[in-house]
C-alpha positions in Angstrom: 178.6 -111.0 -80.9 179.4 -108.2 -83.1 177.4 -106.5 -85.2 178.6 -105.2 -88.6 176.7 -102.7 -90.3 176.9 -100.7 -93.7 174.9 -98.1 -95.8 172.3 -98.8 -97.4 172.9 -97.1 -100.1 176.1 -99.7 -100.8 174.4 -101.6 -103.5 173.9 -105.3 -103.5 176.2 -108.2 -104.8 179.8 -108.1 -105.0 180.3 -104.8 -106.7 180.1 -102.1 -104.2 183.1 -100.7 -102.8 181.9 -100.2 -99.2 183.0 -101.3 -96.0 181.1 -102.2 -92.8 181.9 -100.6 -89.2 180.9 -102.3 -85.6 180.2 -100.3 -82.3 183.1 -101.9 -80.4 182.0 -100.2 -76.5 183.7 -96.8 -76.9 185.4 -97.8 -80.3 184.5 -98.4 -84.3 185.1 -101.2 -86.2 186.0 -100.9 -89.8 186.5 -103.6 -92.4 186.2 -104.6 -95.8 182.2 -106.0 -96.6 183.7 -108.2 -99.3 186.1 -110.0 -96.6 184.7 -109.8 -93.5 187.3 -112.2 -91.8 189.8 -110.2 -93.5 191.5 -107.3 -91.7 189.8 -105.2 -89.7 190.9 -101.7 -87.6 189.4 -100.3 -84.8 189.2 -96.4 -84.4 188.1 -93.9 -81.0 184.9 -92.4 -82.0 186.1 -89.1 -82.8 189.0 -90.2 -85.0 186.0 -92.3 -87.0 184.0 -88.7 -87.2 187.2 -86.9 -88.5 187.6 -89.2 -91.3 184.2 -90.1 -92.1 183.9 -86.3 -92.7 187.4 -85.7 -94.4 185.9 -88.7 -96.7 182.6 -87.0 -97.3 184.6 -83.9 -98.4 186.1 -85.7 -100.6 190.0 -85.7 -98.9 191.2 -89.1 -99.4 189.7 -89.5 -103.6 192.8 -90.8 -105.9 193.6 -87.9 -108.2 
């Protein structure tokens, strides 16, 4: 089974705006917390590091 995981600094209830990620063998898992049967895309590791960082940077915030 598949273990979803997100920060814990997300918050609690159905407020947060986070998503959860999965170690899929050699891959991540990303999806929405608030749907989790919902759509879901898979990422190599590195291209997950690339835009984990690029988000932290603050690269993908709406104007």
């Amino acid at each position: 089974m598949t273990q979803w995981r997100k920060s814990g600094r997300s918050g609690t209830g159905g407020q947060s705006n986070c998503v959860e990620v999965a170690d899929l063998s050699g891959d991540v898992g990303v999806r929405d917390s608030k749907d989790p049967s919902g759509p879901r895309i898979t990422l190599q590791v590195e291209r997950f590091r690339r835009l984990a960082a690029d988000i932290k940077r603050g690269a993908h915030d709406l104007p």
